[in-house]
C-alpha atoms as one frame of an Amber mdcrd trajectory, in Angstrom:
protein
   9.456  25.197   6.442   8.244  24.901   2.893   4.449  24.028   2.386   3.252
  22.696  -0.812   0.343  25.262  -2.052  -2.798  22.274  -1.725  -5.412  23.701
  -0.180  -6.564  26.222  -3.100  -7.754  22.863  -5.582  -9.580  21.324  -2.815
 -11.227  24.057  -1.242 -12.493  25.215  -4.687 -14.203  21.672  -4.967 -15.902
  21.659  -1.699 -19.686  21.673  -2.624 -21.752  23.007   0.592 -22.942  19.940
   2.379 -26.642  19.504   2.329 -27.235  17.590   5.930 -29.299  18.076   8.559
 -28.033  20.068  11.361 -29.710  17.941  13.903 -29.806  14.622  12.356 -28.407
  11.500  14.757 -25.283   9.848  14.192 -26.394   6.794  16.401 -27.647   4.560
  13.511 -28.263   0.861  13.942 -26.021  -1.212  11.313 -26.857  -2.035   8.125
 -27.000  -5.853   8.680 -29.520  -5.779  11.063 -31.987  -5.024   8.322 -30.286
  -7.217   5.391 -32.350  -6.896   2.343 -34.718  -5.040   3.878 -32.514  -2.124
   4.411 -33.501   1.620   3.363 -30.737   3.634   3.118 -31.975   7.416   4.753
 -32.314  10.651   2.281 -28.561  12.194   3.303 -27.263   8.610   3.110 -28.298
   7.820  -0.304 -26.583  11.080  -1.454 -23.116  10.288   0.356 -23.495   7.118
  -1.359 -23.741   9.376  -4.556 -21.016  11.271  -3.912 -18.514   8.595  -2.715
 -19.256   6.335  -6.078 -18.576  10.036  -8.128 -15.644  10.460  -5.730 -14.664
   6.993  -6.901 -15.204   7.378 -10.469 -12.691  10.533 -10.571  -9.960   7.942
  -8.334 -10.280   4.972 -10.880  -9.534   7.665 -13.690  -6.511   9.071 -12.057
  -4.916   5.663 -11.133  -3.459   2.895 -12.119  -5.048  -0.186 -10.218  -2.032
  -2.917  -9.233  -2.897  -5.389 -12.164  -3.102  -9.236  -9.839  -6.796 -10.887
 -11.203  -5.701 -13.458  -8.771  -4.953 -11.776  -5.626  -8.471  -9.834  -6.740
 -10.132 -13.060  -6.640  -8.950 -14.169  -3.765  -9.290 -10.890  -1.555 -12.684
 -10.471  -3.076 -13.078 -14.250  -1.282 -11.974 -13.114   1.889 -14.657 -10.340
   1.929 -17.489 -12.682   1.079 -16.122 -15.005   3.962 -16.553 -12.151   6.538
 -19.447  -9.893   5.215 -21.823 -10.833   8.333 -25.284 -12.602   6.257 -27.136
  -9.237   6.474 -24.589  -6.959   4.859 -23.983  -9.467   2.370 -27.761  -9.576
   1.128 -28.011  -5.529   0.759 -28.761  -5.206  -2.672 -27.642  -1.235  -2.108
 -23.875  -2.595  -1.282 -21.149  -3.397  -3.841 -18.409  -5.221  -1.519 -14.975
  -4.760  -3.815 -11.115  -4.802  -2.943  -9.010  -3.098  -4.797  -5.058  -2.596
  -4.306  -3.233   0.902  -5.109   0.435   0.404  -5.887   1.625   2.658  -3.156
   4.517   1.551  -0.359   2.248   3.490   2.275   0.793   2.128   5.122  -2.827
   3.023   4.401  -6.441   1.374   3.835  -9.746   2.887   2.968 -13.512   2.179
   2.434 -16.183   3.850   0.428 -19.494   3.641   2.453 -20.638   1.737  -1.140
 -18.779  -1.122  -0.208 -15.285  -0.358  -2.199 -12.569  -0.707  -0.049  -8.782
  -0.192  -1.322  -5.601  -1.228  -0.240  -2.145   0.008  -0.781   0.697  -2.927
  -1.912   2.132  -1.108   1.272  -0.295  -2.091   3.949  -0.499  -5.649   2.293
   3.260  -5.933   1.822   3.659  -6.093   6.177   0.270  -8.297   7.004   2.366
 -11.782   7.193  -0.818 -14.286   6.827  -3.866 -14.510   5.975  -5.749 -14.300
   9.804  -3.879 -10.416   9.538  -5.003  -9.637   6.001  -8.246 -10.642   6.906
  -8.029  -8.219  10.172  -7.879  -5.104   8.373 -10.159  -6.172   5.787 -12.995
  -6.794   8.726 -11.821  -2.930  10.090 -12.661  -1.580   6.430 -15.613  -3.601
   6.359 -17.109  -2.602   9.520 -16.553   0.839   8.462 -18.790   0.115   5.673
 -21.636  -1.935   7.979 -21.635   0.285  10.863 -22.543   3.319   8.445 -19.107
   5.161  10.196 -18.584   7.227   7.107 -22.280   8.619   7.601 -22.278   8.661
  11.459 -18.949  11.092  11.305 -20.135  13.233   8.858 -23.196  13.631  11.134
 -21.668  14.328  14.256 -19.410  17.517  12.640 -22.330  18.465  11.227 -24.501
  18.843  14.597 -20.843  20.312  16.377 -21.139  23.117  13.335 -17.705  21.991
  12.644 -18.511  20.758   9.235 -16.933  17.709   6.999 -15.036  19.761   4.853
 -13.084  21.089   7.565 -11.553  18.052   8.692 -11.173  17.227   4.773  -8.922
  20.095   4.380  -7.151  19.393   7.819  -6.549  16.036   6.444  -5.193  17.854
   3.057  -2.711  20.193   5.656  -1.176  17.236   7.296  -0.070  15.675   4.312
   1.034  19.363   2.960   3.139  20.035   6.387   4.574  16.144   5.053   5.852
  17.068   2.101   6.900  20.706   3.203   9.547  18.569   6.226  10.463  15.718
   3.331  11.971  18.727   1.185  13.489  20.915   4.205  15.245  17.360   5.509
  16.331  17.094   2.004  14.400  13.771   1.419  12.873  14.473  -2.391  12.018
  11.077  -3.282   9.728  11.049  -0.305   8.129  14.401  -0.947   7.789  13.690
  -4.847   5.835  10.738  -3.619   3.681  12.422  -0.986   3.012  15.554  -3.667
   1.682  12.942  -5.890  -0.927  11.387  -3.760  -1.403  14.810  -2.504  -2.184
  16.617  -6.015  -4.165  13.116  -6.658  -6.767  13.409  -3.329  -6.631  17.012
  -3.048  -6.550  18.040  -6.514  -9.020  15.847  -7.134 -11.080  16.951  -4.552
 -10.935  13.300  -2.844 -12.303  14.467   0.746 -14.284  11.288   1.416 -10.903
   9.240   0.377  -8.672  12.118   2.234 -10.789  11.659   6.121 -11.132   8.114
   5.932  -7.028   7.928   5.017  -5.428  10.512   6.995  -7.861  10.833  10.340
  -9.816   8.043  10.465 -13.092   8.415  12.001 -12.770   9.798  15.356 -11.664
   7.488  18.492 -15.453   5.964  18.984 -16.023   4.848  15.756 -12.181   3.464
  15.475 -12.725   1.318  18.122 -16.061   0.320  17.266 -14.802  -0.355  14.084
 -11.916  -3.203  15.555 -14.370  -4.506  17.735 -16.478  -5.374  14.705 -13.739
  -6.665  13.161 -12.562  -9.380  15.975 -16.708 -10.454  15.746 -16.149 -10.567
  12.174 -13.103 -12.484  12.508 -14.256 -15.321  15.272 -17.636 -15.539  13.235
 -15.114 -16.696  10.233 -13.045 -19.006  12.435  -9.709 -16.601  12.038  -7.596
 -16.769  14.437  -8.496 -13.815  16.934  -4.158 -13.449  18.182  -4.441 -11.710
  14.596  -5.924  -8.542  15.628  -3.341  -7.462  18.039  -0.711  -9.084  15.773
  -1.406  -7.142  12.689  -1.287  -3.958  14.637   2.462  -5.059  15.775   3.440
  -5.974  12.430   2.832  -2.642  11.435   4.771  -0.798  13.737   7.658  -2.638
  12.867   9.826  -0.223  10.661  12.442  -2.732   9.946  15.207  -0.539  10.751
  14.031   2.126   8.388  14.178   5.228  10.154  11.289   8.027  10.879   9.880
   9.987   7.499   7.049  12.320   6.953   5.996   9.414   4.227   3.900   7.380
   6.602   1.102  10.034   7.113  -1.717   7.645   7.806  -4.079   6.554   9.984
  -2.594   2.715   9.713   1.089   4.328   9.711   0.687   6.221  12.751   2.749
   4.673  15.944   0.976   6.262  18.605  -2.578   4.609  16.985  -0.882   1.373
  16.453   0.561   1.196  20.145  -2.861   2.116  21.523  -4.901  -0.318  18.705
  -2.426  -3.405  20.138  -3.173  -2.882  23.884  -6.603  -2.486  23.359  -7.019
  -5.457  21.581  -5.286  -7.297  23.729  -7.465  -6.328  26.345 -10.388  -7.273
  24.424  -8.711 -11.020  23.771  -8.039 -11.056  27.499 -11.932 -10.043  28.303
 -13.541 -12.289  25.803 -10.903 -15.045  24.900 -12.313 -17.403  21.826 -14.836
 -20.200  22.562 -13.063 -22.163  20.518  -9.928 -23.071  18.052  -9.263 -21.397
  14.985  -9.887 -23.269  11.485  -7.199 -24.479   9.835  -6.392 -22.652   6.141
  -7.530 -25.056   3.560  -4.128 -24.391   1.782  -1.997 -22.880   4.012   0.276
 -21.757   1.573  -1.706 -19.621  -0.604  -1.494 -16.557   1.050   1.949 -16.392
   1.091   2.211 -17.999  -2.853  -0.202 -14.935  -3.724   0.980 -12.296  -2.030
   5.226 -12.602  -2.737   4.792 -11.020  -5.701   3.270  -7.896  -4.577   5.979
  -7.912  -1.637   8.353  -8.042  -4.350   6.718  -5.378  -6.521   6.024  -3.184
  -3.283   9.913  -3.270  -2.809  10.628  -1.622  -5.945   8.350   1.070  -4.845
  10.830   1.514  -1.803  13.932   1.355  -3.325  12.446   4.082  -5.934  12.265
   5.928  -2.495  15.513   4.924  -1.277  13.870   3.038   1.520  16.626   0.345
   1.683  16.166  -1.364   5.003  12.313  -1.725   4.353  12.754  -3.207   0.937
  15.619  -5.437   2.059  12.991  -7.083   4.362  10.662  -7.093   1.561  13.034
  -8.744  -0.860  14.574 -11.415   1.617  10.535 -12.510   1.639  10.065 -12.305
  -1.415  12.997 -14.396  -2.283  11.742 -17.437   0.197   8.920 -17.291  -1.357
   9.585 -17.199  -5.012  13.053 -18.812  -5.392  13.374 -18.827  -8.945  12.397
 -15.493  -9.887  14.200 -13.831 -11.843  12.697 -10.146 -11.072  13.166 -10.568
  -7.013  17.106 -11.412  -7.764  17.016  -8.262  -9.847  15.916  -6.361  -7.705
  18.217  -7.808  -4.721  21.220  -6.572  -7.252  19.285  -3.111  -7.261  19.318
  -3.053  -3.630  23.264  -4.026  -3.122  24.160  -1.374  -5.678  22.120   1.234
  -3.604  23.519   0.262  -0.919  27.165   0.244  -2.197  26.222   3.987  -2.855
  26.095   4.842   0.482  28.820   2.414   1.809  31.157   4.188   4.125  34.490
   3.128   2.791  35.203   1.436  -1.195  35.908  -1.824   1.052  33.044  -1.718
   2.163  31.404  -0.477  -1.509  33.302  -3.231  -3.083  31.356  -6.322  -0.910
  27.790  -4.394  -2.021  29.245  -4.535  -5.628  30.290  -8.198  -5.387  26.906
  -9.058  -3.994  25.084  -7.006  -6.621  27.044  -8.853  -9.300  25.775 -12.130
  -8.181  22.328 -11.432  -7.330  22.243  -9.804 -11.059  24.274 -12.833 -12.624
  21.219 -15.188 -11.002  18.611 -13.070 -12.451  20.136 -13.455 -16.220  20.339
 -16.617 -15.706  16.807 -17.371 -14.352  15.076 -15.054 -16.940  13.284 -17.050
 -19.591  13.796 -17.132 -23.838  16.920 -13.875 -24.038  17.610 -13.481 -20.858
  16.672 -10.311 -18.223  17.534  -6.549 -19.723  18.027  -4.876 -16.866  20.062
  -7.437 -15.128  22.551  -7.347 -18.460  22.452  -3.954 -18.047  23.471  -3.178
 -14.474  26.263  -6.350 -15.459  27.342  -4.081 -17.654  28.040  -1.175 -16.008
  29.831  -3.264 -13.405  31.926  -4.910 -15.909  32.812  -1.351 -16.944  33.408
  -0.038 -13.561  35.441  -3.355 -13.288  37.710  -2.645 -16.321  36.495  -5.332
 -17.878  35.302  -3.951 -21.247  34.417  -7.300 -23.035  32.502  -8.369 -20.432
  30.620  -4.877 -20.715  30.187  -5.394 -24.427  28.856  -9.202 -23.888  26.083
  -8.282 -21.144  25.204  -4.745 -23.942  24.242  -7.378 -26.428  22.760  -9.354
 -24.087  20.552  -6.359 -22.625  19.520  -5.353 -25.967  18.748  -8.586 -27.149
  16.673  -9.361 -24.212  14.874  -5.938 -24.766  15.817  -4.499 -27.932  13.015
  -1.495 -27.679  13.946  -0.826 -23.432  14.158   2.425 -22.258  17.957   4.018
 -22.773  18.071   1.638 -26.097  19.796   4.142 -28.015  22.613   5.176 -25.295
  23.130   1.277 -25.056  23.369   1.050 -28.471  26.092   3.551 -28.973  28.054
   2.308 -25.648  28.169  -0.882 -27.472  29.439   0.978 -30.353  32.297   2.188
 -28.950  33.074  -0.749 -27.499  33.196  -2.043 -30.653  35.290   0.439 -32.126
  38.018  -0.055 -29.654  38.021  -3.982 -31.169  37.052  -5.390 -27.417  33.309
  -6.736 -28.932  33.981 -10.370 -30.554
């Protein structure tokens, strides 16, 4: 099976770890001493190194541009920081969001925590969203990403050893995408891994791929369901966001979801447990009602919508058909989400099993794509003149192809393809079909 050559770029970047062979990794949190809190010698330099580690991520990517869904997930962090983390002047509590259709979720022990649009795109309210938020965060409080590196340390086994066995999983990934024959997949794995690896992202690479060890996994959802019932959430979250994520939506296996939040067997065993824990220690008392119940859903359709574009880039039909039939519900007169439903009937007319059956997708494409012209503001939508197009073309119906060309390039006179439009519509023309 083919293996994509990793391990060289991050191996090469590993500095030698200067830790204490004997120091503990039973640490008390860092709320317990709030502002008071001294951060020990091998601490401060992870801390170091993970805001570096940082620095070379933030160059390298391309942050998924919402200020409002910033603001507001940035609200949901203040809301559950427990009083003592909150007042550490040595912790910088961020969210950011990766646009990335991967089921995956990360924290810096600075206080940074990032999200893919993938993880984000499943949660389905805010009581979920704010359950793996609290896991991240109590990653952060309970000093996890120190305690781990601690415990290989005193085992001799060594952090940068289970960095580069994170960096071979994700290899072995791409290697089975590209024997199955599955290249958007791989092409998307090889990306984030010449981005982690390459960039020698080990911190980034553990915390994605293995997590931190059982203890400190479970630890780390028991803080967040006393996170979660100190901010009134509804504690029926914890197990539910676990479930939500193990729903596939009929999209079958891949090597894509490599993570620790897209692995089944963690899920299955994260939604039993925390059942358990509901059963042991039920709430005291009713959940808080959302002040506007609606906002999560009102700020987070667009990113479902822009996650499914990811997926359908990856041919990942069934999973952005779920996304998109959200998306829609929620944002009814968008012009981009019928756009992209025409996307996904044309894809799907692609693999259609007989032309009857090719012909339906086509049909629904055209109308989904005929909605988003219309719905577009000032010249109309591009892309959805475009695909019309082609469909009129397909159709025999070459004045309708040359009406929806000059639409496209009107809309978007400087689009990508411009010039291949451009003489289309000239030939068009030539034949005398253009008015």
């Amino acid at each position: 099976m083919p293996r994509a050559p990793w391990t060289r770029p991050l191996a090469a970047g590993l500095a030698a770890l200067l830790l204490a062979a004997c120091a503990t990794p039973h640490l008390p949190p860092i709320s317990v001493a709030g502002r008071d809190f001294a951060p020990e010698g091998d601490e401060l330099a992870l801390w170091a190194e993970s805001r570096a580690e940082e620095e070379r991520l933030l160059a390298a990517v391309e942050l998924y541009d919402d200020p409002a869904l910033a603001a507001y997930l940035d609200e949901l962090l203040v809301a559950l920081a427990p009083p003592g983390l909150a007042a550490n002047r040595e912790i910088e509590l961020a969210a950011h969001v990766l646009a990335d259709p991967t089921l995956n979720a990360f924290a810096y022990p600075h206080g940074s925590l990032y999200l893919h649009t993938g993880i984000l795109a499943r949660v389905e309210d805010e009581a979920q969203l704010a359950t793996v938020l609290a896991h991240e965060l109590s990653h952060v409080e309970g000093r996890h990403l120190l305690r781990h590196r601690r415990a290989a340390q005193n085992r001799e086994i060594g952090f940068a050893i289970a960095a580069v066995a994170a960096s071979v999983i994700l290899a072995e990934a791409v290697g089975e995408e590209l024997w199955k024959g599955d290249w958007g997949e791989a092409a998307l794995l090889d990306l984030f891994g010449q981005l982690a690896i390459g960039l020698g992202l080990q911190l980034a690479l553990v915390a994605s791929v293995n997590g931190y060890g059982r203890d400190l996994e479970r630890e780390a959802d028991d803080g967040a369901v006393r996170l979660l019932r100190r901010a009134g959430y509804d504690l029926a979250a914890a197990p539910a966001v676990y479930q939500a994520l193990l729903d596939d939506h009929g999209e079958r296996a891949s090597g894509l979801e490599q993570y620790f939040f897209g692995s089944h067997p963690r899920l299955e065993e994260r939604v039993a447990r925390s059942r358990e824990t509901l059963l042991a220690h039920p709430p005291a008392e009713a959940p808080r009602a959302p002040a506007d119940p609606e906002r999560f859903e009102r700020l987070l359709a667009p990113l479902v919508r822009d996650d499914a574009r990811l997926n359908l880039g990856l041919g990942r039909l069934e999973l952005a058909g779920y996304e998109l039939a959200r998306a829609r519900r929620a944002l009814p007169g968008d012009a981009e989400t019928r756009y992209l439903l025409g996307l996904l009937a044309l894809a799907r007319a692609e693999e259609a099993g007989s032309e009857a059956e090719a012909a339906a997708h086509r049909d629904d494409a055209r109308g989904e794509l005929l909605q988003a012209a219309a719905l577009a503001p000032g010249a109309g939508h591009a892309g959805a003149h475009r695909e019309l197009a082609h469909l009129a073309l397909g159709a025999g119906d070459r004045a309708g192809a040359c009406a929806h060309l000059q639409s496209a390039l009107d809309a978007d006179p400087e689009q990508e393809g411009a010039a291949e439009l451009w003489d289309l519509l000239d030939s068009l023309a030539a034949e005398g079909v253009c008015p």
